[in-house]
N, C-alpha and C positions, 0 to 999 in steps of 0.2 A: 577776674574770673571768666572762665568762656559761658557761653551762653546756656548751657545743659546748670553747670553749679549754680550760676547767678536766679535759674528759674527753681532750683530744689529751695537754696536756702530764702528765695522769697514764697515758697510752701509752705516752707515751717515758721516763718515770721507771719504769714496768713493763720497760722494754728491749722495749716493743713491736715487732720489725724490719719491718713493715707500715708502722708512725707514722714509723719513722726515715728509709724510704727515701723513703714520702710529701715529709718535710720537706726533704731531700735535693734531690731530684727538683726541684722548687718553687724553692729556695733556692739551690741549687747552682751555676749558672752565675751569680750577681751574687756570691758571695764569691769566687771564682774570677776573676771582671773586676774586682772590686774589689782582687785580691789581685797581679794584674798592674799596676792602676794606681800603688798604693804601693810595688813592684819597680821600674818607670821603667826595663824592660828587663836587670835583674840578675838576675831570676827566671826562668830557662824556662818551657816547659809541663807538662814530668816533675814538676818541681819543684816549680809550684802546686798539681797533682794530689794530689803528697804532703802540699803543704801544707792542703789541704780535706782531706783523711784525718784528721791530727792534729787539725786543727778539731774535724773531728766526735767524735774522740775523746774532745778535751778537756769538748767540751759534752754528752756522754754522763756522762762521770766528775765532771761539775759541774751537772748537770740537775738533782738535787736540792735546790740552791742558788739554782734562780732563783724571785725572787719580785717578783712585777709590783705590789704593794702598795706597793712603796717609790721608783714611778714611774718603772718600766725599760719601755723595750720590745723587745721580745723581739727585733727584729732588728740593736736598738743590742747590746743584750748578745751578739747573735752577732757584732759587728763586733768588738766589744771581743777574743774570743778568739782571733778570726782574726788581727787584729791583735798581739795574745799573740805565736803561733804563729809568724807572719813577724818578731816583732822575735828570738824565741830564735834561729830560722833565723841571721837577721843576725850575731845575737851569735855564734855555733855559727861562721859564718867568719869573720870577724874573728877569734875566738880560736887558728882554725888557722891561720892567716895568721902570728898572732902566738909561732906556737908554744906555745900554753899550752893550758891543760884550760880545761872552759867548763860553767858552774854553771848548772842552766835556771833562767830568771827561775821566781818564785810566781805562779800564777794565784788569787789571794787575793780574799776577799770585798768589794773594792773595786770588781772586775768585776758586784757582783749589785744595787750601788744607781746612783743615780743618777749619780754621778762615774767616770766610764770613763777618764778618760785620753785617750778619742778620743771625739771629733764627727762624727755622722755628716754629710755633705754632702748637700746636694740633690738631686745626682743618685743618689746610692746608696741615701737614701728613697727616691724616683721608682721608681727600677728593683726594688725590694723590692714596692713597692705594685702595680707593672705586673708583677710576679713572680707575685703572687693572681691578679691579673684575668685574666692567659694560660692559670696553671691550672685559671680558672674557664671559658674558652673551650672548652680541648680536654676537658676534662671534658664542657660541653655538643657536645661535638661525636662522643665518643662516646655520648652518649644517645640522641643524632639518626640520622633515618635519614641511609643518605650522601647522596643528592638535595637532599633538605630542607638540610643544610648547606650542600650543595654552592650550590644555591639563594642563602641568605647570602652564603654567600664572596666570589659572583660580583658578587653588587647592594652589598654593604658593604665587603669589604675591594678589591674589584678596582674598586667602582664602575662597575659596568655600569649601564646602563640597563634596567629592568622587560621591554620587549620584548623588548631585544635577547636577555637571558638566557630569554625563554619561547622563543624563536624560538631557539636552538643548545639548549635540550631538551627542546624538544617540546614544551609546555606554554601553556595559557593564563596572562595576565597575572594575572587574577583566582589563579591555580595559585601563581604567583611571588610572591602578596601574601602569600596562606596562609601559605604554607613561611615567605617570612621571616618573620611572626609569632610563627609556630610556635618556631621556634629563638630568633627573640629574648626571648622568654618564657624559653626553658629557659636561655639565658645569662643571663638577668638572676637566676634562679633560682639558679643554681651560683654568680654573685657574691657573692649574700647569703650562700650557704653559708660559701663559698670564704673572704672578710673577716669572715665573725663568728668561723671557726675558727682563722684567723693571725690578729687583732689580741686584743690587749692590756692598750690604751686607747680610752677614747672619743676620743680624738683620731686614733688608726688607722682606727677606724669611721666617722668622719668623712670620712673622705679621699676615699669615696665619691662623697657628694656635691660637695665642691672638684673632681672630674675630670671633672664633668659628666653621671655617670653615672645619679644619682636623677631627670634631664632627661625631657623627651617622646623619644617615638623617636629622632626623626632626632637629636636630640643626644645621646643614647646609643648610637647606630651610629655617630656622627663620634668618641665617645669609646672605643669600643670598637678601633674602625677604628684610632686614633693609636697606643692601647696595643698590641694586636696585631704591628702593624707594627715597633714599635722594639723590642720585649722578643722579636718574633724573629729581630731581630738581633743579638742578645744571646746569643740560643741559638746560633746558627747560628756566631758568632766562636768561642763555645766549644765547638763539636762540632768545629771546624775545627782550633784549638789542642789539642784531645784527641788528636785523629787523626795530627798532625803531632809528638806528644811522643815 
């Protein structure tokens, strides 16, 4: 691991609670939509809420066990416990169903190498990956003045045109080049951060480049632009199912 990751996960085996909500924070809504998608509707919201609590539990009381040397990655391994969590859940009814007492499955060192029991899918990569780069957004977006992002927002994710957005605030075009420079610089910045400190493997670190994102500008705002867009839909279902549990 480089020295950014190796200093996070010895945070959270400190019982960092800074590291933990960090991770939290970041991670949270895709085990959450992941955790609804393998429910298929037999899980509420109350319910998955709880069930990301226990997750995080579990991975609190087993954080001293994970070890990336034996070619995990860190957010297969979180899948693997969430997974854990929703199948004892299951078991838990069924067994009252069947009137009987219900034994929790072991969260056994099976969960720390490479055979997890579960494969991760494409999209649940994807939205893990789009999970950094959003954090690495709003991160750049608090470093930024508001203008200066605002600036971005308008020409990359709203795709405005250069005048149009100097003309609604006030600015010269040459003003509107600036800014977005400015901020694209500071999010390209918080990316590097953002993926050297949640990956794992050099194939996490990779991923970078696969998104388009190591590109000239304009293919780094179109890849910025894609990510943004769909991971805060992602937020956005889940603040919605929060609200509604």
């Amino acid at each position: 691991m480089n020295p950014m990751t190796t200093t996070f996960v010895a945070r959270l085996r400190d019982r960092d609670d800074t590291a933990w909500f960090e991770l939290w924070t970041v991670f949270g809504p895709v085990i959450r939509n992941q955790l609804f998608r393998w429910g298929r509707g037999s899980v509420g919201a109350a319910t998955v809420e709880d069930l990301t609590q226990d997750t995080l539990t579990a991975l609190s009381k087993s954080i001293d066990r994970f070890d990336p040397t034996r070619g995990a990655r860190f957010s297969t391994w979180l899948l693997a416990i969430a997974k854990h969590v929703l199948g004892d859940e299951m078991d838990r009814r069924h067994a009252i169903k069947r009137g009987r007492g219900r034994r929790p499955a072991s969260l056994d060192e099976a969960y720390m190498g490479v055979s997890y029991g579960v494969t991760p899918d494409e999209v649940y990569e994807r939205a893990i990956f789009q999970a950094k780069i959003y954090a690495a957004i709003r991160a750049a977006q608090k470093d930024s003045e508001f203008l200066h992002f605002e600036v971005y927002r308008m020409r990359v994710f709203e795709g405005r045109a250069g005048k149009e957005v100097a003309t609604q605030l006030g600015m010269s075009e040459p003003t509107v080049s600036r800014h977005l420079r400015r901020v694209r610089d500071c999010i390209r910045s918080h990316v590097e951060d953002v993926v050297t400190l949640y990956s794992f493997t050099d194939e996490e670190s990779a991923e970078v480049d696969s998104a388009g994102l190591a590109g000239g500008d304009d293919l780094f705002d179109e890849a910025i632009c894609d990510i943004y867009v769909a991971h805060s839909r992602v937020v956005e279902d889940d603040e919605r199912r929060l609200a509604e549990r």
